[in-house]
N, CA, C and O atoms as a Maestro MAE file, in Angstrom:
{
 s_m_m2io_version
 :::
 2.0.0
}

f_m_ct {
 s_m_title
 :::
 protein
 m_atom[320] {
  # First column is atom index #
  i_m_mmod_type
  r_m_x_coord
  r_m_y_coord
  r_m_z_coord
  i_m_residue_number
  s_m_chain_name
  s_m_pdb_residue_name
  s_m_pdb_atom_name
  i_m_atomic_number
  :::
  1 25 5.438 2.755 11.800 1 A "UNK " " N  " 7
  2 3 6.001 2.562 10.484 1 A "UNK " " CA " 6
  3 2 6.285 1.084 10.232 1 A "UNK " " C  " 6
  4 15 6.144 0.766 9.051 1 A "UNK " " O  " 8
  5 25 6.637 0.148 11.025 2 A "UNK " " N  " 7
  6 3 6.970 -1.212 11.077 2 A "UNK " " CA " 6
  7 2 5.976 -1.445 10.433 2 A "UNK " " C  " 6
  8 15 5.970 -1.675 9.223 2 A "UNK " " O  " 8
  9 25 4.627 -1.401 11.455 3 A "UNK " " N  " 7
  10 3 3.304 -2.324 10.607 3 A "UNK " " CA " 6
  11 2 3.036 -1.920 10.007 3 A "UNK " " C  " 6
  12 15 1.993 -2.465 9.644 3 A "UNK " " O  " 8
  13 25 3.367 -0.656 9.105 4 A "UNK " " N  " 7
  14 3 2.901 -0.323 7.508 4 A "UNK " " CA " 6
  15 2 3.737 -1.431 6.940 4 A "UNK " " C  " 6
  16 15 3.391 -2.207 6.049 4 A "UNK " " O  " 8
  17 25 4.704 -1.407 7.477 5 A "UNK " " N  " 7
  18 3 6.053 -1.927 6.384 5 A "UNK " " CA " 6
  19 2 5.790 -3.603 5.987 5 A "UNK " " C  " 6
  20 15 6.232 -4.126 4.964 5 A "UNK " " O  " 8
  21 25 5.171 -4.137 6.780 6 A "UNK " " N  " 7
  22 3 4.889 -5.508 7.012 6 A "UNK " " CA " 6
  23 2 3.506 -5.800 6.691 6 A "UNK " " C  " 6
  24 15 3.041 -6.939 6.633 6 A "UNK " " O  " 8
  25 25 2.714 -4.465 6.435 7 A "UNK " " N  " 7
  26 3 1.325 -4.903 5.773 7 A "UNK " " CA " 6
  27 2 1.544 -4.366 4.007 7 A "UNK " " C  " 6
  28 15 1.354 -4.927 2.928 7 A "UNK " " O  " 8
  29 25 1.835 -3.555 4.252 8 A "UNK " " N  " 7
  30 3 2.518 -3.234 2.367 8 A "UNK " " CA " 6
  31 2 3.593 -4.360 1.880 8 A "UNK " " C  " 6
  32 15 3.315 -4.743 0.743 8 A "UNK " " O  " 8
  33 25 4.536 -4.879 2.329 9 A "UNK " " N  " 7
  34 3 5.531 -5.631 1.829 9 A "UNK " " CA " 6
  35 2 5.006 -7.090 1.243 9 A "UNK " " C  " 6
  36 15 5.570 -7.891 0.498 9 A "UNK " " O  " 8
  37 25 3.359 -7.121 2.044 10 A "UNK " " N  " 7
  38 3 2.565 -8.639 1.002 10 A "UNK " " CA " 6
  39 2 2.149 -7.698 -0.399 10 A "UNK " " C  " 6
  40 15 2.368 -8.240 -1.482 10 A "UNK " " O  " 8
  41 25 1.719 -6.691 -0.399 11 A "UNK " " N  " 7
  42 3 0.969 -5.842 -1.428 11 A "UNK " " CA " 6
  43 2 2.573 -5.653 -2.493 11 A "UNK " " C  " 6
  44 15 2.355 -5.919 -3.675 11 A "UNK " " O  " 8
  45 25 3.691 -5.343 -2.258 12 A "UNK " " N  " 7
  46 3 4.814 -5.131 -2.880 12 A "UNK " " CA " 6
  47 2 4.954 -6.588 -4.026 12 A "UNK " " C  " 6
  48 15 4.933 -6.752 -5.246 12 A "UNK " " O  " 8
  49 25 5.134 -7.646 -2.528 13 A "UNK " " N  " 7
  50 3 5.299 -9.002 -3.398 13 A "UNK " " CA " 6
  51 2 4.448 -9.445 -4.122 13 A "UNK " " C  " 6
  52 15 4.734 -10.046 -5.157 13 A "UNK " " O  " 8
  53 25 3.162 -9.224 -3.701 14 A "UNK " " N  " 7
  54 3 2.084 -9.626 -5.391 14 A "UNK " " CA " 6
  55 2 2.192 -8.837 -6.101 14 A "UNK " " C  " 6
  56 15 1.978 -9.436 -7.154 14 A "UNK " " O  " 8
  57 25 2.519 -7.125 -6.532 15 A "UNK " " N  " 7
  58 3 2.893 -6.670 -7.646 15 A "UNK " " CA " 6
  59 2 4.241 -7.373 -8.150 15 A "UNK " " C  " 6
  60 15 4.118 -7.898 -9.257 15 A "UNK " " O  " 8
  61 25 5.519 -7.489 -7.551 16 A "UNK " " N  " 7
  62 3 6.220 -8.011 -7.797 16 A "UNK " " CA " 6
  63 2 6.059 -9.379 -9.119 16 A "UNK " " C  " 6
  64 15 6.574 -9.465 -10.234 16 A "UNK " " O  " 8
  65 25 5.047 -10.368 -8.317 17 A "UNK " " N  " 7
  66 3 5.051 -11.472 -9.003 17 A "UNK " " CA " 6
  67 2 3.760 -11.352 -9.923 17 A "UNK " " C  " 6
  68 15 3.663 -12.424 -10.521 17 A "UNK " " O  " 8
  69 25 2.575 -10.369 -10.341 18 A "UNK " " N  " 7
  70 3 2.039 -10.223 -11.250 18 A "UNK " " CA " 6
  71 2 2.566 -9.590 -11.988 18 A "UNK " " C  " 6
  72 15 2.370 -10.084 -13.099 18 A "UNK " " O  " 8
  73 25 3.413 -8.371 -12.078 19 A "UNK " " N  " 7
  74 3 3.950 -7.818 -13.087 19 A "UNK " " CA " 6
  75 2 5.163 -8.558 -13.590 19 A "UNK " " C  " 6
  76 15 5.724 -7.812 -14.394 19 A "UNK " " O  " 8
  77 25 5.559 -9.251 -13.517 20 A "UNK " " N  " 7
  78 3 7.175 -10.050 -13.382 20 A "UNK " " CA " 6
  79 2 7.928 -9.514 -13.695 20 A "UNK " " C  " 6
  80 15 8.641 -9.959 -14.594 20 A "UNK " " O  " 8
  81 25 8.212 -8.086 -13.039 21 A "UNK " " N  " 7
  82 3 8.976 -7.364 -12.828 21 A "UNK " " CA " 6
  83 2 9.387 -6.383 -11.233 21 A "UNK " " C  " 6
  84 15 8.504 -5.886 -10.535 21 A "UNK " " O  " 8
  85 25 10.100 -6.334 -11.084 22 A "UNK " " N  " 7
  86 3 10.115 -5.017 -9.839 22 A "UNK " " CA " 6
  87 2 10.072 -3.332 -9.924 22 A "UNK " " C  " 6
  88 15 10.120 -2.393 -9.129 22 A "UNK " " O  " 8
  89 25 9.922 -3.582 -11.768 23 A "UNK " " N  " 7
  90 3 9.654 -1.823 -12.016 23 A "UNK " " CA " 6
  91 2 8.306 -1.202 -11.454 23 A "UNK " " C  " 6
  92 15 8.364 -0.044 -11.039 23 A "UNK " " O  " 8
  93 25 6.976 -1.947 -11.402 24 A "UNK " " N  " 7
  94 3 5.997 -1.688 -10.827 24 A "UNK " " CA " 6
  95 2 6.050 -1.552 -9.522 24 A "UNK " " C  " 6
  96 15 5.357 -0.700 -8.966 24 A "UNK " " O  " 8
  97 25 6.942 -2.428 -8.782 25 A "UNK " " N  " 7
  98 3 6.963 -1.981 -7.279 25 A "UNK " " CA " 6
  99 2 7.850 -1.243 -6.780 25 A "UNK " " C  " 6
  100 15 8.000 -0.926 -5.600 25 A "UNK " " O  " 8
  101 25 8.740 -0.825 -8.117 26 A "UNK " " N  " 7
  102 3 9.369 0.794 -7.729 26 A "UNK " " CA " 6
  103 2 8.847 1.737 -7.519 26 A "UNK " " C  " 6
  104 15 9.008 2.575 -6.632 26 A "UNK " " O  " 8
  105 25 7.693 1.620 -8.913 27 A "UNK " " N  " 7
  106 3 7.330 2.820 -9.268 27 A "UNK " " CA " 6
  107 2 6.385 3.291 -8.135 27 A "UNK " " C  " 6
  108 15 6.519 4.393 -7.605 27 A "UNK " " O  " 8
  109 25 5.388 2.372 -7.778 28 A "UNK " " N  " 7
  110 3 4.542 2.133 -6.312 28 A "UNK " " CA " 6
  111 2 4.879 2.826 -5.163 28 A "UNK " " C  " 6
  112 15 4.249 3.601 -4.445 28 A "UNK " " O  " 8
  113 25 6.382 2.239 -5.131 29 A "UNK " " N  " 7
  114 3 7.352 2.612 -3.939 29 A "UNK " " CA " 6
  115 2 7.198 4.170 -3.929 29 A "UNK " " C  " 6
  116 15 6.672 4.749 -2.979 29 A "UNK " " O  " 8
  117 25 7.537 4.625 -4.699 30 A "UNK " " N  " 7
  118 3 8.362 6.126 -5.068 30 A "UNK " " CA " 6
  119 2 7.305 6.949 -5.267 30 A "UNK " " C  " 6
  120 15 7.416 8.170 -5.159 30 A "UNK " " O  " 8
  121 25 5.985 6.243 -5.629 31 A "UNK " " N  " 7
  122 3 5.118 7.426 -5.660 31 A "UNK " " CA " 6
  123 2 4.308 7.605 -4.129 31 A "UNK " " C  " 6
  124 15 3.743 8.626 -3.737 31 A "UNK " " O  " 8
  125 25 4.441 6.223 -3.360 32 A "UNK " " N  " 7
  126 3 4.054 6.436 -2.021 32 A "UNK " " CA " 6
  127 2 4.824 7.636 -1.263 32 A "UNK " " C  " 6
  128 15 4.206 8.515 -0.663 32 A "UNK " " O  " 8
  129 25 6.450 7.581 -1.361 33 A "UNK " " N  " 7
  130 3 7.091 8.650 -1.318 33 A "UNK " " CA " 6
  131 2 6.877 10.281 -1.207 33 A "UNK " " C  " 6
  132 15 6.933 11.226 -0.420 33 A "UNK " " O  " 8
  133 25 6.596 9.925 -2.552 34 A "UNK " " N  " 7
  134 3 6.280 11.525 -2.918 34 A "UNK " " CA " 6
  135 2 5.454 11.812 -2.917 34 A "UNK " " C  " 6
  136 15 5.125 12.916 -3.349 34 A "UNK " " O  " 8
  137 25 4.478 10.755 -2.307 35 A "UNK " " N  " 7
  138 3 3.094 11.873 -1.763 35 A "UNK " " CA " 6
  139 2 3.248 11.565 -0.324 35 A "UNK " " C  " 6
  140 15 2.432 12.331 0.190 35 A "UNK " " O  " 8
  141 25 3.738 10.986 0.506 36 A "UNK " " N  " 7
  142 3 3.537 10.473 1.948 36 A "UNK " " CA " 6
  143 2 3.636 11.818 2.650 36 A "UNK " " C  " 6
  144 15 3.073 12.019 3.726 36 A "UNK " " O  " 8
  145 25 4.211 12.542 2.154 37 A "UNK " " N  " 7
  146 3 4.684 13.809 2.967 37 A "UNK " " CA " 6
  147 2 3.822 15.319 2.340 37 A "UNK " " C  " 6
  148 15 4.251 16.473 2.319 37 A "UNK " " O  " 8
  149 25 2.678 14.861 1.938 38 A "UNK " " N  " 7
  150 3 1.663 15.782 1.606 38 A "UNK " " CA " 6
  151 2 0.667 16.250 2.738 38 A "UNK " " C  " 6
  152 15 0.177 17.357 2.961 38 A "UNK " " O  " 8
  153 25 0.539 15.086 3.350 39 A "UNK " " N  " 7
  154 3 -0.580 15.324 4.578 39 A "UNK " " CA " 6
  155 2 0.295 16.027 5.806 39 A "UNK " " C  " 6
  156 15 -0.174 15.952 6.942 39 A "UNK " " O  " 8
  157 25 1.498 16.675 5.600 40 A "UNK " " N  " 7
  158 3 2.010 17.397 6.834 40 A "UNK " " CA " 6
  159 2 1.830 18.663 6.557 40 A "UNK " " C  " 6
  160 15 2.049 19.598 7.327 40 A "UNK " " O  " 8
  161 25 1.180 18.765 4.776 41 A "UNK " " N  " 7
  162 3 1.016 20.314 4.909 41 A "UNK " " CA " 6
  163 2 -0.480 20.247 5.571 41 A "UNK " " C  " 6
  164 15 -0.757 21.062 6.451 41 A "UNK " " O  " 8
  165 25 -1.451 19.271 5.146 42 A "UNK " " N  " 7
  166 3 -2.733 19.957 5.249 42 A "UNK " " CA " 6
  167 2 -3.378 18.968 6.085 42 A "UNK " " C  " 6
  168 15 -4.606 19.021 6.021 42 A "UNK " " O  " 8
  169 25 -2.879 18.035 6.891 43 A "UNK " " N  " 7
  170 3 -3.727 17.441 7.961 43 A "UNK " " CA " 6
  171 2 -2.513 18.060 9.087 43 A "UNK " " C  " 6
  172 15 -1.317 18.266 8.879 43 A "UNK " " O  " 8
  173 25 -3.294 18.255 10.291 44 A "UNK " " N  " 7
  174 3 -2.895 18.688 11.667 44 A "UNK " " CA " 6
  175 2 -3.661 18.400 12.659 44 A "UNK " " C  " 6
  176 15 -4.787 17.992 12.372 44 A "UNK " " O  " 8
  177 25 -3.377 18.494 13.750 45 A "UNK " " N  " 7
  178 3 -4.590 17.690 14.789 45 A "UNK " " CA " 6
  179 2 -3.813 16.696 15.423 45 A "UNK " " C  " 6
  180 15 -2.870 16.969 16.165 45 A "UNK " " O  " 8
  181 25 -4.281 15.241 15.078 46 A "UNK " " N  " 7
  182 3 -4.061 14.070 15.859 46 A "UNK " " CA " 6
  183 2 -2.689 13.479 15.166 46 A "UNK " " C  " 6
  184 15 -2.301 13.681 14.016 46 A "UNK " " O  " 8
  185 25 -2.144 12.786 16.070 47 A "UNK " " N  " 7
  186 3 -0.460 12.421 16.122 47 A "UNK " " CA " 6
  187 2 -0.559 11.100 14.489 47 A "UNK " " C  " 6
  188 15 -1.457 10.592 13.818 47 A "UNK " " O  " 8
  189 25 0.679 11.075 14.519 48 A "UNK " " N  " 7
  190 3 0.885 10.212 13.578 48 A "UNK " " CA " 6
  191 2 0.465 9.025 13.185 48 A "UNK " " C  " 6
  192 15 0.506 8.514 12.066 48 A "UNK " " O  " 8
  193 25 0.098 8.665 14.084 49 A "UNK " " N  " 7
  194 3 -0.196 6.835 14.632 49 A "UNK " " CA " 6
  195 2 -1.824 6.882 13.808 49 A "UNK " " C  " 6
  196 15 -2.089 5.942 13.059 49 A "UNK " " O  " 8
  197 25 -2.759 7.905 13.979 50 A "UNK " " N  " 7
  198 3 -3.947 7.963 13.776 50 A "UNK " " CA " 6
  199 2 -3.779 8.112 12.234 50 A "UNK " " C  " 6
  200 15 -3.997 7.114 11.547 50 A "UNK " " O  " 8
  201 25 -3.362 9.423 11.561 51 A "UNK " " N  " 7
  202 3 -3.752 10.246 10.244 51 A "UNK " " CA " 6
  203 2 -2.654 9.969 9.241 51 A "UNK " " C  " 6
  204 15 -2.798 10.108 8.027 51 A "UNK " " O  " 8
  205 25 -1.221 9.452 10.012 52 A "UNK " " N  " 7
  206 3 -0.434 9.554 8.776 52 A "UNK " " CA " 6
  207 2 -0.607 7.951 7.769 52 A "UNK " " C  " 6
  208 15 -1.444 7.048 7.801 52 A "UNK " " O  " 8
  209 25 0.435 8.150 7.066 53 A "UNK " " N  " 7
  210 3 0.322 7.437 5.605 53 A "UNK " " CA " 6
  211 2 1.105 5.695 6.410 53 A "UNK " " C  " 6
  212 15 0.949 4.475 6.444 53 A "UNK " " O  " 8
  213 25 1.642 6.404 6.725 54 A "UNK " " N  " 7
  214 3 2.059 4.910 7.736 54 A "UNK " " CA " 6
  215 2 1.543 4.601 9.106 54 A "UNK " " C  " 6
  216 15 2.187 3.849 9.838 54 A "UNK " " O  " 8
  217 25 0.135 5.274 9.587 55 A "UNK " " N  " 7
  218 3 -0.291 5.252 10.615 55 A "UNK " " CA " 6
  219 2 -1.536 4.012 10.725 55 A "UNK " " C  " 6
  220 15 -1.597 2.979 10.059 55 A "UNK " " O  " 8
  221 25 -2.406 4.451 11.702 56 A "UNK " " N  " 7
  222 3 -3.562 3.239 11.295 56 A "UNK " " CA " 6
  223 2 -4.569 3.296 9.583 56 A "UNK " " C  " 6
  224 15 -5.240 2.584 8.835 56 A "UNK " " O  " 8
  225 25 -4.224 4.200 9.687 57 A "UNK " " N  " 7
  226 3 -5.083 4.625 7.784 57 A "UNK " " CA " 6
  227 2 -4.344 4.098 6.984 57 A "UNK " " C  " 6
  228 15 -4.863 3.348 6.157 57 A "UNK " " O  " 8
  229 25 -3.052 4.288 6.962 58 A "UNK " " N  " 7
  230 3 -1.723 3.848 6.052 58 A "UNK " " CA " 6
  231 2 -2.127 1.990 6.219 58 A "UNK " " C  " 6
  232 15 -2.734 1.301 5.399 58 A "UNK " " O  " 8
  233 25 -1.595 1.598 7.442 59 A "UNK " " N  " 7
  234 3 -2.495 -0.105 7.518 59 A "UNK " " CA " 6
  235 2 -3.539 -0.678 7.092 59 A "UNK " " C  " 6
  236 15 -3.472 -1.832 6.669 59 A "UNK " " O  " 8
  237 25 -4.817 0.083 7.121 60 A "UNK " " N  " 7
  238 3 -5.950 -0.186 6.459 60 A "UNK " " CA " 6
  239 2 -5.691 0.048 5.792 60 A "UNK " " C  " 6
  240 15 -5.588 -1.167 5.618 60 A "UNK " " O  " 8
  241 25 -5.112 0.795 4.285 61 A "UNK " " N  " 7
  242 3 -5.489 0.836 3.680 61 A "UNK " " CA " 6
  243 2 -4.611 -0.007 2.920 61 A "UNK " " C  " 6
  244 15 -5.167 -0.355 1.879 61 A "UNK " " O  " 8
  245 25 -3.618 -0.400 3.027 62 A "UNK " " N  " 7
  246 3 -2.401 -1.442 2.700 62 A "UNK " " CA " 6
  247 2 -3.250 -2.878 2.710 62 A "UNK " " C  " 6
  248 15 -3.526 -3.560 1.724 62 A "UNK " " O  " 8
  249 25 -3.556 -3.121 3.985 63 A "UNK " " N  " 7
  250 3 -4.888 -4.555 4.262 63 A "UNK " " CA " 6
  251 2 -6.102 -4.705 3.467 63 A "UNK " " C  " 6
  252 15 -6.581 -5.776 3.094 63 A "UNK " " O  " 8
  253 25 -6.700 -3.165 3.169 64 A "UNK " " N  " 7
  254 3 -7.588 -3.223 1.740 64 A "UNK " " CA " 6
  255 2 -7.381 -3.703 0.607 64 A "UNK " " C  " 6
  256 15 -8.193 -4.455 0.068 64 A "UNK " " O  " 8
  257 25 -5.868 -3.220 -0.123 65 A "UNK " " N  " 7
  258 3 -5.395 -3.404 -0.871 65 A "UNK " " CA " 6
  259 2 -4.882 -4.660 -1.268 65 A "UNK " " C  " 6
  260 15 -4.664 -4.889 -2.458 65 A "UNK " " O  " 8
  261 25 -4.575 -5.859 0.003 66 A "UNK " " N  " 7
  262 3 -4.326 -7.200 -0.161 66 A "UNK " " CA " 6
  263 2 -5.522 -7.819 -0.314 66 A "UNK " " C  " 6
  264 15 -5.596 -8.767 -1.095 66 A "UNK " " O  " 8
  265 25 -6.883 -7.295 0.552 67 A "UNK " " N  " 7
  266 3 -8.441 -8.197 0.161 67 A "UNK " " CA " 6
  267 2 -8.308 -7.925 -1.457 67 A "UNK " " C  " 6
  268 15 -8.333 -8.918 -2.184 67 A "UNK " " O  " 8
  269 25 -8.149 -6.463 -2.128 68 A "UNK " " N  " 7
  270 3 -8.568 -6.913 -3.180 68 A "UNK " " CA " 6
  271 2 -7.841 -7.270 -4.465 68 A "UNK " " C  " 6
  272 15 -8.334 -7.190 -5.590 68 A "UNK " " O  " 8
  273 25 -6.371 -7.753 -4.109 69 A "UNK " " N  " 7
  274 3 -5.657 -8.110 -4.854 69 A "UNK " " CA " 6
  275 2 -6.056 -9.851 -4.844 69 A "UNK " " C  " 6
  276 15 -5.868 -10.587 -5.812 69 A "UNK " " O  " 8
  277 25 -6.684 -10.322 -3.420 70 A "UNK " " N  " 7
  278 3 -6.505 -11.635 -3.199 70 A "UNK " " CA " 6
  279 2 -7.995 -11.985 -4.223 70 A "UNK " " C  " 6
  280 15 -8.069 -12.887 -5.058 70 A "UNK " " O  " 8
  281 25 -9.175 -10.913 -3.839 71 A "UNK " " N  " 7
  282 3 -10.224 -11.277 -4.996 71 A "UNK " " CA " 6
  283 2 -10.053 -11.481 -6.017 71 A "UNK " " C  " 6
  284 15 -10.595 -12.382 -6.658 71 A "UNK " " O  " 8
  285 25 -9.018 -10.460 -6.540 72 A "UNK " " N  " 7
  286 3 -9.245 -10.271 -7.877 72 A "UNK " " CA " 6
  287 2 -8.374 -12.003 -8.322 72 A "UNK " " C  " 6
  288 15 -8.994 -12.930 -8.844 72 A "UNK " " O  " 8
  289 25 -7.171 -12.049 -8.023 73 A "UNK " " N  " 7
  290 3 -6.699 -13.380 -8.189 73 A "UNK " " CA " 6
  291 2 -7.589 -14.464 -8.423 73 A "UNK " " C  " 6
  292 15 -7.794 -15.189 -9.396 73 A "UNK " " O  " 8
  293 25 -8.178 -14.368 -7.008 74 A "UNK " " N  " 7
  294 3 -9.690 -15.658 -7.075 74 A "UNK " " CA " 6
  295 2 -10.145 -15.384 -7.905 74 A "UNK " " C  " 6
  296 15 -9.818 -16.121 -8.834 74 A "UNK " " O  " 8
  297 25 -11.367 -14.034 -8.398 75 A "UNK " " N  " 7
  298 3 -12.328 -14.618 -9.529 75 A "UNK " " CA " 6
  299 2 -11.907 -14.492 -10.495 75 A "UNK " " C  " 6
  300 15 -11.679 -15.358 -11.340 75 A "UNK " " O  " 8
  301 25 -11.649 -12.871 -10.558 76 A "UNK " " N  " 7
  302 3 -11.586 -12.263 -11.963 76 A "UNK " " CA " 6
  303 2 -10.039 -12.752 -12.322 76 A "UNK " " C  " 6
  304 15 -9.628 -12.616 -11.169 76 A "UNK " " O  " 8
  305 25 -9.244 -13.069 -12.815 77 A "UNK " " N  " 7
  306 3 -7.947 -13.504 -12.864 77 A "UNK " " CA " 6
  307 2 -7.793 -14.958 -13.329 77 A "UNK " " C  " 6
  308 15 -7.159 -15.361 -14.304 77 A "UNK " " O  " 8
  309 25 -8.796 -15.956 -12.065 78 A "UNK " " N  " 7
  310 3 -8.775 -17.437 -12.872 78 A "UNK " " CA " 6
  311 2 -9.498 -17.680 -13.494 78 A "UNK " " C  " 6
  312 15 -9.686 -18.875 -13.721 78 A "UNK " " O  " 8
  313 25 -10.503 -16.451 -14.267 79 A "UNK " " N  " 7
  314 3 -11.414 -16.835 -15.342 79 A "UNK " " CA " 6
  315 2 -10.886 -16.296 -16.549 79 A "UNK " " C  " 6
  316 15 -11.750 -16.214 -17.421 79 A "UNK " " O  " 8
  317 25 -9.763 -15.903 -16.891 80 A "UNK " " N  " 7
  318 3 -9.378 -15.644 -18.131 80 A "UNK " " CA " 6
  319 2 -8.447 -16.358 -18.395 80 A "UNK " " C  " 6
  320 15 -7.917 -16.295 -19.504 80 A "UNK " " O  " 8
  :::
 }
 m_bond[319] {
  # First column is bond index #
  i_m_from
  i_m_to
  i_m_order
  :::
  1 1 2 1
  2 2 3 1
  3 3 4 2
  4 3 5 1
  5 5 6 1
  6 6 7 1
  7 7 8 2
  8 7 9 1
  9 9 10 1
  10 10 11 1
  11 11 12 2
  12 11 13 1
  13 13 14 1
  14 14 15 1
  15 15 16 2
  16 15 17 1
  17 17 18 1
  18 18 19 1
  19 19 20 2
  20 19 21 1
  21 21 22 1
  22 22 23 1
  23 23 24 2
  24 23 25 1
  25 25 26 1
  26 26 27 1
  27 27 28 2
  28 27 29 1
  29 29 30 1
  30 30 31 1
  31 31 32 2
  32 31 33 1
  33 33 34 1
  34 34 35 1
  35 35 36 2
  36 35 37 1
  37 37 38 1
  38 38 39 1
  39 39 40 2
  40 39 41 1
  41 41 42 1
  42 42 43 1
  43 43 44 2
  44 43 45 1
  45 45 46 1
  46 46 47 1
  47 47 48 2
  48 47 49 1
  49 49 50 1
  50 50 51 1
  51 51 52 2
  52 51 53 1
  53 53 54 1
  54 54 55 1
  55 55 56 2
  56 55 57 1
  57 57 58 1
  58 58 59 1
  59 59 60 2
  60 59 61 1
  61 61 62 1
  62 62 63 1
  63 63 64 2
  64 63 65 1
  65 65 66 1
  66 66 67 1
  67 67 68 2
  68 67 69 1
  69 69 70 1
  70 70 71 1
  71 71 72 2
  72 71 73 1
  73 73 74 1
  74 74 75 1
  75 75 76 2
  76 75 77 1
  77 77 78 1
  78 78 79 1
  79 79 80 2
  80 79 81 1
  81 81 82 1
  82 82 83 1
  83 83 84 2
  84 83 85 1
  85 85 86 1
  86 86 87 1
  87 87 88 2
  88 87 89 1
  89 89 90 1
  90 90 91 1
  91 91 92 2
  92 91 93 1
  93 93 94 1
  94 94 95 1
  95 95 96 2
  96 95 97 1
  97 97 98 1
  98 98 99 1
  99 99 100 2
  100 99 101 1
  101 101 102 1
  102 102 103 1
  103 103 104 2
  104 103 105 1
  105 105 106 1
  106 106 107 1
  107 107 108 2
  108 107 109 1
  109 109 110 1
  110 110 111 1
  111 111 112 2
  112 111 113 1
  113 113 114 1
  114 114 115 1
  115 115 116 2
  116 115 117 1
  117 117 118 1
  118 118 119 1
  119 119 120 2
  120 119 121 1
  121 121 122 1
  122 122 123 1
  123 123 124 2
  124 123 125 1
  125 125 126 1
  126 126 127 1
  127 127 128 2
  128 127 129 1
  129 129 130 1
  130 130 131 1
  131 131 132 2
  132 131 133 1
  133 133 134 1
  134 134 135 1
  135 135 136 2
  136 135 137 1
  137 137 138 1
  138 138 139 1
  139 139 140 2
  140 139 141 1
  141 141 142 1
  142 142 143 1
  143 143 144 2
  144 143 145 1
  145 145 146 1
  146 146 147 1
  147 147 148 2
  148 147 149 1
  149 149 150 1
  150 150 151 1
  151 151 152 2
  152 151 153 1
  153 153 154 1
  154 154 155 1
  155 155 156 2
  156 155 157 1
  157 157 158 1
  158 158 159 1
  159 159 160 2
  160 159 161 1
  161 161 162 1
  162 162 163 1
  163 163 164 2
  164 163 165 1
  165 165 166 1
  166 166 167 1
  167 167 168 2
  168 167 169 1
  169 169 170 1
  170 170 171 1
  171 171 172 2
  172 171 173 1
  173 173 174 1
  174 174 175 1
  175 175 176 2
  176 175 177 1
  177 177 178 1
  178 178 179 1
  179 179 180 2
  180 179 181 1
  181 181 182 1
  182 182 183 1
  183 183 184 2
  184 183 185 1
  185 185 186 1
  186 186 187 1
  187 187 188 2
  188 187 189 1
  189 189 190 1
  190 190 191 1
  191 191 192 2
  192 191 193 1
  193 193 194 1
  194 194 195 1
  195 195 196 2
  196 195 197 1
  197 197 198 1
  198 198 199 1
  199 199 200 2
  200 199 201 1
  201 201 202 1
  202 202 203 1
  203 203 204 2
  204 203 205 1
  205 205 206 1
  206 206 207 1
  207 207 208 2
  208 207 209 1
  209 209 210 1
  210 210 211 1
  211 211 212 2
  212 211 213 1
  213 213 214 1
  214 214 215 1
  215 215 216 2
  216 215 217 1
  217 217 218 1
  218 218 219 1
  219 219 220 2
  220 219 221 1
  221 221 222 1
  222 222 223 1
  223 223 224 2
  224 223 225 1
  225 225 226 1
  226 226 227 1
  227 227 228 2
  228 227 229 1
  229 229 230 1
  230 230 231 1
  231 231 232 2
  232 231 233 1
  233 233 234 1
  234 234 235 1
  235 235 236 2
  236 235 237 1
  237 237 238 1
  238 238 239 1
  239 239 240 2
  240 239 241 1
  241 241 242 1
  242 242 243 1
  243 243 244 2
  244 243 245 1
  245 245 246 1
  246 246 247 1
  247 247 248 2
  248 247 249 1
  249 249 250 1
  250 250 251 1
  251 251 252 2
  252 251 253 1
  253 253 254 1
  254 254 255 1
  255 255 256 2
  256 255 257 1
  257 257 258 1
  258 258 259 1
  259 259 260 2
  260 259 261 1
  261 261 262 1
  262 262 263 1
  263 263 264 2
  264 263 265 1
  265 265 266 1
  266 266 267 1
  267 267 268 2
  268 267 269 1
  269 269 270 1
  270 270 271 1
  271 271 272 2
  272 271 273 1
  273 273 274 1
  274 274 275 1
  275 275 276 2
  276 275 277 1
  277 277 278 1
  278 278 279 1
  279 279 280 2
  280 279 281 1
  281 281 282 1
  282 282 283 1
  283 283 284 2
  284 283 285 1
  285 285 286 1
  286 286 287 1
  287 287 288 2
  288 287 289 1
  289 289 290 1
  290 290 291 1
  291 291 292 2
  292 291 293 1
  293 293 294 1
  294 294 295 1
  295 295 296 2
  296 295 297 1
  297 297 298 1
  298 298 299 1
  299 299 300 2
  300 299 301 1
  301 301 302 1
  302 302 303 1
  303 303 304 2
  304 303 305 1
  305 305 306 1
  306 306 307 1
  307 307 308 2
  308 307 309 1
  309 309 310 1
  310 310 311 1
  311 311 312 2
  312 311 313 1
  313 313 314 1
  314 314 315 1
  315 315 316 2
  316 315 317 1
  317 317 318 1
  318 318 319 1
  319 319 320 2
  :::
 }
}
């Protein structure tokens, strides 16, 4: 859960400072929430670390989410 927390918390602070607000990274927050605890009904098998939302999938996909916040900044963003 740490290294979710520390790979989402760059993804938090650029919503933070593109929306210039913290209602977007509530809302973010809260809907991670209320779905994080979906995959205990219908994934089973391998331990947490692998499948859950804060596991290695939860990281990748948090680290995805900073490549393409950092693109979009670069191209699409400083051309308008």
């Amino acid at each position: 859960m740490t290294g979710w927390t520390v790979a989402a918390s760059s993804l938090f602070t650029y919503l933070t400072v593109r929306a210039r607000s913290v209602l977007a990274t509530t809302l973010l927050r809260g809907s991670f929430n209320a779905v994080a605890s979906v995959y205990l009904v219908y994934l089973t098998g391998p331990g947490n670390l692998l499948v859950g939302p804060v596991g290695i999938a939860g990281i990748g996909a948090a680290l995805l989410a900073i490549a393409v916040c950092a693109v979009h900044d670069r191209y699409v963003a400083a051309h308008k």
